[in-house]
N, C-alpha and C positions, 0 to 999 in steps of 0.2 A: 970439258964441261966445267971443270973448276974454274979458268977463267971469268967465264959467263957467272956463275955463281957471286966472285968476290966484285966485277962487277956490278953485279943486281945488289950486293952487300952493300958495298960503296956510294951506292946512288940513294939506298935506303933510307944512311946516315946522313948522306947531304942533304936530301930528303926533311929528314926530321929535327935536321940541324937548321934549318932557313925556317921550319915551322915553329919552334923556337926563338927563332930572332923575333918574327914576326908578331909570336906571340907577348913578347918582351915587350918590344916595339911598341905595340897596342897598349899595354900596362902601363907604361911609361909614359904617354901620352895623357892616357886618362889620369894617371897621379897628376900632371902638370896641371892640367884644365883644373881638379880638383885645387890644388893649390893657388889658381890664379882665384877662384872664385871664392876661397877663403879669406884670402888677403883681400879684394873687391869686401866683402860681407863685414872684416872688421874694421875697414878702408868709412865704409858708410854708417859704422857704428860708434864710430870715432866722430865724424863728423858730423853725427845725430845729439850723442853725448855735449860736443862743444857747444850746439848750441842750444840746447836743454840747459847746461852749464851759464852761458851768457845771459840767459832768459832767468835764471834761479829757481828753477825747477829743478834743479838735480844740485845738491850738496857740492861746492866745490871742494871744501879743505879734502876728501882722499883722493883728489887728480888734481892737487893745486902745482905739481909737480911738472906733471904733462900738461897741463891749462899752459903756466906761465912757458913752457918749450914751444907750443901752438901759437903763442899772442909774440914769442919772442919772432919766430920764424915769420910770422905774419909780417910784422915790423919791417923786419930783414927785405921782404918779399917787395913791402911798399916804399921802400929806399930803393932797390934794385930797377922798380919800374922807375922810379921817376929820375932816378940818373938815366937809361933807357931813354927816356922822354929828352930827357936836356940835351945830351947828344944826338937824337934823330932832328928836333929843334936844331938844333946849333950845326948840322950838315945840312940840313933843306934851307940856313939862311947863306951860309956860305955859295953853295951853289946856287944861287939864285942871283 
């Protein structure tokens, strides 16, 4: 009968060991959704801000920091396409 017993023990812990994972597993997931939808929320708050900001509705001098990091990148962003452009330009005349 012992057998049978450390068995049925055994299978208890396995048992209550994958319930456990599972219920980790769950936790875990839900924090990530919770963090994706954070970052989304200050994501669109940011981008609410900038143009509140542009508009002069909201004070720039305490984000003139992160303004000029925002108009730098923007910059960056419209040089990037238009090199993008010159090269897709300049292989559609080649192959043609």
């Amino acid at each position: 009968m012992s057998i049978l017993r450390s068995l049925t023990d055994g299978m208890g812990h396995l048992t209550d060991g994958a319930r456990r994972s599972v219920a980790r597993a769950r936790l875990e997931a839900e924090h990530r959704t919770l963090q994706r939808r954070h970052a989304q929320a200050l994501q669109e708050l940011g981008q609410r801000v900038h143009e509140l900001a542009g508009r002069g509705v909201v004070a720039e001098a305490p984000l003139s920091v992160e303004l000029a990091q925002v108009r730098e990148h923007e910059m960056l962003i419209a040089a990037k396409v238009a090199e993008i452009d010159a090269l897709t330009f300049q292989e559609t005349t080649e192959d043609a």
